[in-house]
LOLOTOR-221386 format. One record per atom (N, C-alpha, C, O, CB): residue number from 1; atom name; x, y, z. Coordinates in pm, 1 decimal, decimal comma. Glycine has a CB too. Example, Ala and Ser with C-alpha at 12.3 -4.5 7.8 and 13.67 -1.06 7.14 Angstrom:
NODE     k    a         xx         yy         zz
NODE     1    N     1319,0     -569,0      780,0
NODE     1   CA     1230,0     -450,0      780,0
NODE     1    C     1320,0     -330,0      780,0
NODE     1    O     1423,6     -331,9      846,5
NODE     1   CB     1130,8     -447,3      904,6
NODE     2    N     1285,0     -225,0      708,0
NODE     2   CA     1367,0     -106,0      714,0
NODE     2    C     1290,0        3,0      787,0
NODE     2    O     1340,9      113,8      803,9
NODE     2   CB     1408,4      -59,8      572,5
This chain:
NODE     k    a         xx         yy         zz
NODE     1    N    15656,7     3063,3    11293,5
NODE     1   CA    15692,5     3102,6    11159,4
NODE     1    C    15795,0     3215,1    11163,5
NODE     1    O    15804,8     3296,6    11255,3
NODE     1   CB    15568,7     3145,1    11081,1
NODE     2    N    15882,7     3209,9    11035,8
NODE     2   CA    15973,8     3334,5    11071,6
NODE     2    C    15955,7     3478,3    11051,0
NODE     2    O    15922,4     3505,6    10935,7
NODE     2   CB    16080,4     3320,4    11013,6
NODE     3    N    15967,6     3572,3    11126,1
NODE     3   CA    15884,6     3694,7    11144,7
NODE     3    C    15907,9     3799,7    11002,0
NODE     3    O    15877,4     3919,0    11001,6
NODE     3   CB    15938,2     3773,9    11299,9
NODE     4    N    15957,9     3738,1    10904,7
NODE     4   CA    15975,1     3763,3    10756,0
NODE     4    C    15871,3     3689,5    10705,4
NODE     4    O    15822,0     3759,9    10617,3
NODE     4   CB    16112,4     3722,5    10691,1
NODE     5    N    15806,3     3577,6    10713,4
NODE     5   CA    15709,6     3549,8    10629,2
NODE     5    C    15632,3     3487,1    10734,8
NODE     5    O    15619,5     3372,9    10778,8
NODE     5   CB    15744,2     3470,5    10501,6
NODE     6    N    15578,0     3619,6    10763,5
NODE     6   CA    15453,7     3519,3    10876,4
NODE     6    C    15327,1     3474,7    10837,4
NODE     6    O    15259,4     3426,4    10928,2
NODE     6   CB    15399,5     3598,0    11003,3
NODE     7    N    15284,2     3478,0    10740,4
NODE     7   CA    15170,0     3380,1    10654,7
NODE     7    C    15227,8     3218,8    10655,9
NODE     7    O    15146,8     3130,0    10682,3
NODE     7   CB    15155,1     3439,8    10465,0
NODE     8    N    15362,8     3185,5    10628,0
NODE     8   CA    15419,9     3092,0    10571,9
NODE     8    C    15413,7     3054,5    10437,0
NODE     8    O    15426,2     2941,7    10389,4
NODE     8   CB    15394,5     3012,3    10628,8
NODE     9    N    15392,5     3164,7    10378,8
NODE     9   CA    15388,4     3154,7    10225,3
NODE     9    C    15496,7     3056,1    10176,7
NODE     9    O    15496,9     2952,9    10109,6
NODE     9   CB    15412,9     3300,4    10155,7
NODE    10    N    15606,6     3147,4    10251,9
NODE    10   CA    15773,5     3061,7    10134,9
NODE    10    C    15753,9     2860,9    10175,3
NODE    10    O    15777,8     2767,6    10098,7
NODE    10   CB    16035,9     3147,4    10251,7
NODE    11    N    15710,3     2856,3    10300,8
NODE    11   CA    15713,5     2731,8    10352,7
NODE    11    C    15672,9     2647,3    10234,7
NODE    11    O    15756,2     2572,4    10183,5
NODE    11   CB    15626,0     2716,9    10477,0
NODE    12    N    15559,4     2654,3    10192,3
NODE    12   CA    15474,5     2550,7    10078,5
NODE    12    C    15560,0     2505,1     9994,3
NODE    12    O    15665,3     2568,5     9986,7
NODE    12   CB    15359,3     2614,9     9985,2
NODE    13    N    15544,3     2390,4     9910,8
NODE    13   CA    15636,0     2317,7     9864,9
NODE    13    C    15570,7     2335,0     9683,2
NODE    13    O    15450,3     2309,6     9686,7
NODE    13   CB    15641,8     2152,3     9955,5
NODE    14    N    15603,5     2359,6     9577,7
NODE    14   CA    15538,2     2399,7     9446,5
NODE    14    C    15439,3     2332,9     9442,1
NODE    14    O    15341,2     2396,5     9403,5
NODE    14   CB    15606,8     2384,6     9325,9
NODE    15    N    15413,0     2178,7     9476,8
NODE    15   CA    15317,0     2119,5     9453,7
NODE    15    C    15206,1     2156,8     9568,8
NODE    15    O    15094,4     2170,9     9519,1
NODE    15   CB    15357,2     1986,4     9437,6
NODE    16    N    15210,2     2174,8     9701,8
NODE    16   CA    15101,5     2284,7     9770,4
NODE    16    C    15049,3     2399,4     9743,7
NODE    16    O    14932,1     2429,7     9765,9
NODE    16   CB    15130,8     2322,9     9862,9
NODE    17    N    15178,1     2507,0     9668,7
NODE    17   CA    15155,8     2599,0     9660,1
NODE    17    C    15023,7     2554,4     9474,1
NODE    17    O    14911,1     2603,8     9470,4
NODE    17   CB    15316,6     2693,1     9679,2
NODE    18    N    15070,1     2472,9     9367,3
NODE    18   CA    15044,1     2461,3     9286,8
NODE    18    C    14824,5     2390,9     9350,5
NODE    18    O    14724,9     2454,8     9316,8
NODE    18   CB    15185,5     2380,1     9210,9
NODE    19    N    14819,9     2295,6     9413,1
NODE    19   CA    14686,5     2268,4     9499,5
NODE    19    C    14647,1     2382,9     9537,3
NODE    19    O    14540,3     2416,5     9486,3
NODE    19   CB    14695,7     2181,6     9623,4
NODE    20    N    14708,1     2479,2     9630,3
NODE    20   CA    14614,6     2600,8     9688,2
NODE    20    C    14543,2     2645,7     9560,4
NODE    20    O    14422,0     2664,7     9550,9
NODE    20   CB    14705,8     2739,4     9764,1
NODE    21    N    14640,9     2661,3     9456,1
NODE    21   CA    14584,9     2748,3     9357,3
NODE    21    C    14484,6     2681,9     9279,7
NODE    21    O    14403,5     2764,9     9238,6
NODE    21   CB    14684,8     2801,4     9270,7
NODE    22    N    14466,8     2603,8     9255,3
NODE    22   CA    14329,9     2506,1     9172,4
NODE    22    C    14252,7     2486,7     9276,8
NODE    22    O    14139,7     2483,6     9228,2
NODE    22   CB    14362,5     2340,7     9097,4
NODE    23    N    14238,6     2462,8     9457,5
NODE    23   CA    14184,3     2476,7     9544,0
NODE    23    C    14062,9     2640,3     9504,5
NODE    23    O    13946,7     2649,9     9464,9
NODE    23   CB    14304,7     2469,8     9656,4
NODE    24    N    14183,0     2753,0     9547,2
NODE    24   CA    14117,1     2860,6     9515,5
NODE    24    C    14080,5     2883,4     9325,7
NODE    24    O    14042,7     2993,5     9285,6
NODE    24   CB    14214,1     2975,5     9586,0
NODE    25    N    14093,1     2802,4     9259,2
NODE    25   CA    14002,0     2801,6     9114,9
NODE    25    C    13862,7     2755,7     9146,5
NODE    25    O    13760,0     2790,2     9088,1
NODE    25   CB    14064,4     2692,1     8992,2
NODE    26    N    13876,1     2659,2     9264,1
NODE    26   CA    13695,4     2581,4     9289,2
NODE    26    C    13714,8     2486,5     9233,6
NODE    26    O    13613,9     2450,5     9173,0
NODE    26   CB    13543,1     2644,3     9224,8
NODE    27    N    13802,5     2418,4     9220,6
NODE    27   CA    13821,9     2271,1     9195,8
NODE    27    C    13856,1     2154,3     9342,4
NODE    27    O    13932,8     2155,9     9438,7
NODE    27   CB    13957,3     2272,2     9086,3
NODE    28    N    13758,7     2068,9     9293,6
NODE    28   CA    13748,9     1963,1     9407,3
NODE    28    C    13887,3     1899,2     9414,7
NODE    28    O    13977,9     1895,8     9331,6
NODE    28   CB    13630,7     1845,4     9378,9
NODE    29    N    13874,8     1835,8     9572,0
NODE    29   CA    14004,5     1779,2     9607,8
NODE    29    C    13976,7     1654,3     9407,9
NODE    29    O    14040,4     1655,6     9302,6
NODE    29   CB    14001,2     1669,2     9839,9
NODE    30    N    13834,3     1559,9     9462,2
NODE    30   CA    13844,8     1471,2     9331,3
NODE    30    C    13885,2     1484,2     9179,2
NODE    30    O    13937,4     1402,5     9103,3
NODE    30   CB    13740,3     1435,3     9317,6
NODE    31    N    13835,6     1638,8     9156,6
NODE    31   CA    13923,4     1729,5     9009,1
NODE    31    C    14063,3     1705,2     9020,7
NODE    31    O    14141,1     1639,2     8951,8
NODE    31   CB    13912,3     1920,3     9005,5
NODE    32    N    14074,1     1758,2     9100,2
NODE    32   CA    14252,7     1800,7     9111,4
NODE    32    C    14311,6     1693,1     9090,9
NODE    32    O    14394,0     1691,2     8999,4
NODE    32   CB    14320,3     1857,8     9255,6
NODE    33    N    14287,2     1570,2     9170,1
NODE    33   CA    14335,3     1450,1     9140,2
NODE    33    C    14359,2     1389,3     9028,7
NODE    33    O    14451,8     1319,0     8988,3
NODE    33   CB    14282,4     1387,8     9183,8
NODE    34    N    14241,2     1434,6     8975,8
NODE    34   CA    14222,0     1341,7     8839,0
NODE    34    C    14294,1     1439,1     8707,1
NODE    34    O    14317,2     1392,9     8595,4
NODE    34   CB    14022,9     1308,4     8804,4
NODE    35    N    14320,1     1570,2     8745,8
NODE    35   CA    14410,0     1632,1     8655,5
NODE    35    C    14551,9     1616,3     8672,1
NODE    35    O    14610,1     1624,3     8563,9
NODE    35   CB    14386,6     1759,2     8654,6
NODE    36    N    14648,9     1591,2     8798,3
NODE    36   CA    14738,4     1544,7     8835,0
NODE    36    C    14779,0     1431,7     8819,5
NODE    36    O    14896,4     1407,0     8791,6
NODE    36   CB    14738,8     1562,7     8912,1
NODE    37    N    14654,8     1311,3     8840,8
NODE    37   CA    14695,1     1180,7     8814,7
NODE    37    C    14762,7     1148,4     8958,7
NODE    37    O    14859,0     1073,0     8972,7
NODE    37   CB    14795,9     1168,1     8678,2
NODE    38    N    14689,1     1226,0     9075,8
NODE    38   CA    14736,6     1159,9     9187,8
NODE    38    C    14558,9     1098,7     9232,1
NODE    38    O    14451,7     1101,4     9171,7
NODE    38   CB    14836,9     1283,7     9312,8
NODE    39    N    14613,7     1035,3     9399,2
NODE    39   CA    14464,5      999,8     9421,8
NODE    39    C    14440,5     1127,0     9522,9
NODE    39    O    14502,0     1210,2     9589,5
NODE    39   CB    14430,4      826,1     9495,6
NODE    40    N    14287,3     1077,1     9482,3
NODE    40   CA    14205,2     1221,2     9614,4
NODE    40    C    14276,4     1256,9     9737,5
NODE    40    O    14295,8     1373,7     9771,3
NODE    40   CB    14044,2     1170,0     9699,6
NODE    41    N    14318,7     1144,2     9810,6
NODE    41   CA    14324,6     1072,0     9976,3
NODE    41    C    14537,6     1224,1     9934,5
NODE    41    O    14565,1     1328,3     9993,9
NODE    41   CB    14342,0      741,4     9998,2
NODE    42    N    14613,6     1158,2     9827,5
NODE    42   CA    14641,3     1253,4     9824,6
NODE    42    C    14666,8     1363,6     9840,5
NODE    42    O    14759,4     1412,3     9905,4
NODE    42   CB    14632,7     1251,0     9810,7
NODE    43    N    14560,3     1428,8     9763,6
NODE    43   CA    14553,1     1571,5     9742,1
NODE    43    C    14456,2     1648,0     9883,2
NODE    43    O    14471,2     1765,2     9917,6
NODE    43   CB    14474,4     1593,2     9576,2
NODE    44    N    14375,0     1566,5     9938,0
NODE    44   CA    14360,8     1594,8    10090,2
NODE    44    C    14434,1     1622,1    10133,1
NODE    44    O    14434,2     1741,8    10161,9
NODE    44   CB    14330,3     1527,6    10167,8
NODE    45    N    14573,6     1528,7    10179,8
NODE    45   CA    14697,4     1547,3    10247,3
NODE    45    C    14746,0     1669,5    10225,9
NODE    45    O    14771,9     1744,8    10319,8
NODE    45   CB    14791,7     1457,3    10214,2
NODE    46    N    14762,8     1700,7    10106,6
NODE    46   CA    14803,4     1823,5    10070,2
NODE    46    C    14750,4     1968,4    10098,0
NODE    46    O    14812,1     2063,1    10146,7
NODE    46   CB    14804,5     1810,1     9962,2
NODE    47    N    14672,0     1964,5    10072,0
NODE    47   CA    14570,8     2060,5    10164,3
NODE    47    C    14568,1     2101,7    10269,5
NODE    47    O    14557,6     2221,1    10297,5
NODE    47   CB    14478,0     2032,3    10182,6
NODE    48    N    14580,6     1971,9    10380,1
NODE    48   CA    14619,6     1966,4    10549,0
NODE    48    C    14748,2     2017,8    10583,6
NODE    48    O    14770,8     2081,2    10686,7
NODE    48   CB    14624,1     1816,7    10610,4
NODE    49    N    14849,3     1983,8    10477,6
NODE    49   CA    14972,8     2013,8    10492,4
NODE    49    C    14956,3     2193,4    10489,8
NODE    49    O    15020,4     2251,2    10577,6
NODE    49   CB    15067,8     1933,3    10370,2
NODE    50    N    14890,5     2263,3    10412,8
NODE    50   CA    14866,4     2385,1    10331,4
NODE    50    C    14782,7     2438,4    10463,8
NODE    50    O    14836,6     2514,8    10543,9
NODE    50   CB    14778,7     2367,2    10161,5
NODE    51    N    14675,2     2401,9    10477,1
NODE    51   CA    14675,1     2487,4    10615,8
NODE    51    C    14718,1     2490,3    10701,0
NODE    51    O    14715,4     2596,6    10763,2
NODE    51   CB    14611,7     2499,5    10669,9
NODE    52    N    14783,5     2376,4    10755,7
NODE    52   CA    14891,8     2385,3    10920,3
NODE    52    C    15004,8     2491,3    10878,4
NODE    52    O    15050,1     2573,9    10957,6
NODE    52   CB    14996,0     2198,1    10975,4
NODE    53    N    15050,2     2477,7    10726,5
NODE    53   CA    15139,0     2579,5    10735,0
NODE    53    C    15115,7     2716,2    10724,3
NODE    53    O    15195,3     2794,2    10776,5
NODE    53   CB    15215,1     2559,1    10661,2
NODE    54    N    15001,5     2763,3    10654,0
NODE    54   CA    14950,0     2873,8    10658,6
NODE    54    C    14854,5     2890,4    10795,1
NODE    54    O    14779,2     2987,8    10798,1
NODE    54   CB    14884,9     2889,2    10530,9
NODE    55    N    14855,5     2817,7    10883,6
NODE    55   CA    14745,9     2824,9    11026,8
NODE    55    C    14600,3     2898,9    10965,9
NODE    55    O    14556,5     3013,7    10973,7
NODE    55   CB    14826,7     2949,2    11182,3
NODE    56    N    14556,9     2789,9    10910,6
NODE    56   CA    14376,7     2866,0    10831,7
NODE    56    C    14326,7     2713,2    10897,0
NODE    56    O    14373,7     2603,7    10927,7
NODE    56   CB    14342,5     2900,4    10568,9
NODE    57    N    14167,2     2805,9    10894,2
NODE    57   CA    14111,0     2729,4    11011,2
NODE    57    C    14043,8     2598,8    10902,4
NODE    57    O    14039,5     2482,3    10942,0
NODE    57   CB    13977,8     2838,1    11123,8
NODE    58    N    13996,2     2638,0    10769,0
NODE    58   CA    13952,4     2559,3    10636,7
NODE    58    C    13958,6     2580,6    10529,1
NODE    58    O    14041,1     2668,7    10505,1
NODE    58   CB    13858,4     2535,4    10622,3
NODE    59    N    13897,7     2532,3    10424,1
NODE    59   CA    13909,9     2565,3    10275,1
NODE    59    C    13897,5     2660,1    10241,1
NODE    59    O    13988,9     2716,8    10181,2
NODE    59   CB    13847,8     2519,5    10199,6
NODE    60    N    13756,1     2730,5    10268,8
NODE    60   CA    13734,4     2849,8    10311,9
NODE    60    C    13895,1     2958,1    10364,6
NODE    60    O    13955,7     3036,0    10291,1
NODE    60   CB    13625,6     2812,1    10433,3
NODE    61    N    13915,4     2936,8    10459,1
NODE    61   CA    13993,8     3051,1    10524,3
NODE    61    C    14111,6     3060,4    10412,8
NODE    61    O    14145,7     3156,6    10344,0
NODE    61   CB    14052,4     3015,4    10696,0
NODE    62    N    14154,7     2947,6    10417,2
NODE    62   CA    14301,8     2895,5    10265,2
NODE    62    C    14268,6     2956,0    10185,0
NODE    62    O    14356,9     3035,2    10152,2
NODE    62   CB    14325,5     2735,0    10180,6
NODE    63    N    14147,7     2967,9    10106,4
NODE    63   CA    14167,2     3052,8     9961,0
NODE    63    C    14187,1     3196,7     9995,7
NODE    63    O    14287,4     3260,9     9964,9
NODE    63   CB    14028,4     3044,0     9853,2
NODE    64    N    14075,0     3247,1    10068,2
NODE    64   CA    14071,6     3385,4    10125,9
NODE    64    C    14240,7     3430,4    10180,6
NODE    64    O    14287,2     3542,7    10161,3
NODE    64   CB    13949,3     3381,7    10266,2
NODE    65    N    14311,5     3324,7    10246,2
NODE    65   CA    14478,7     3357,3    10235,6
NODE    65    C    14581,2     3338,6    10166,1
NODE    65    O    14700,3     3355,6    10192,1
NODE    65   CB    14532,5     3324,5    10304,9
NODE    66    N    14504,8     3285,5    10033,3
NODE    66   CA    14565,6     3260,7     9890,7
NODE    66    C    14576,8     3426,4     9831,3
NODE    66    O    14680,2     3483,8     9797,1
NODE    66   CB    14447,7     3145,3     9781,4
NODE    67    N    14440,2     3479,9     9831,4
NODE    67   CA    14401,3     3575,0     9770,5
NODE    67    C    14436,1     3702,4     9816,4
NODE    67    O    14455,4     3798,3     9741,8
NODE    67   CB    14289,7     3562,2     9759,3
NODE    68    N    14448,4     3705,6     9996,1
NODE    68   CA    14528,0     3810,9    10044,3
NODE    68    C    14623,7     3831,1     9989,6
NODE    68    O    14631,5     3934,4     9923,0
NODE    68   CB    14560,8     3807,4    10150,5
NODE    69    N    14800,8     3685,5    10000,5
NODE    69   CA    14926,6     3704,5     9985,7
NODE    69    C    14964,4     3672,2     9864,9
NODE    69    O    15069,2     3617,4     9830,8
NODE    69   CB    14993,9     3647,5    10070,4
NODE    70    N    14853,4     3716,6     9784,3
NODE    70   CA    14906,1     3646,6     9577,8
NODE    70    C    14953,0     3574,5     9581,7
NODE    70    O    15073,6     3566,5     9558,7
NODE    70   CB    14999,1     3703,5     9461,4
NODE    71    N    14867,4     3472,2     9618,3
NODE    71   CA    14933,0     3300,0     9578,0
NODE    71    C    14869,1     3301,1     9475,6
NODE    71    O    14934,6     3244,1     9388,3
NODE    71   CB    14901,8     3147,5     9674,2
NODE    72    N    14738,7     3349,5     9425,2
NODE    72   CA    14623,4     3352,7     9314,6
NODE    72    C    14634,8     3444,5     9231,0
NODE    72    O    14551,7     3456,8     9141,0
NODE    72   CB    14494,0     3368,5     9358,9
């Protein structure tokens, strides 16, 4: 990551960054979906994408690094 944004905050794409944040609301991958009008399988992807780029170990760790770098 570049030693300016070493979370990888800037990396996320609006629609990851927009998932982390209903992620960290406590909304299920199946919510999210169904408020987007995408499918679950989806919004999983998205997620996976969201922690490889932020390197969090789970859902768990992702919000808690939502909430550190005000993504939330």
């Amino acid at each position: 990551m570049d030693p300016v944004d070493p979370e990888g905050v800037s990396s996320l794409t609006a629609r990851e960054l927009h998932i982390l944040r209903l992620t960290a609301a406590g909304f299920s991958a199946k919510e999210i979906a169904k408020q987007l009008r995408i499918a679950p399988r989806t919004v999983e992807r998205h997620i996976d994408h969201v922690r490889l780029k932020t390197r969090t170990r789970n859902r768990s760790h992702m919000v808690a690094f939502a909430v550190r770098n005000g993504c939330v």
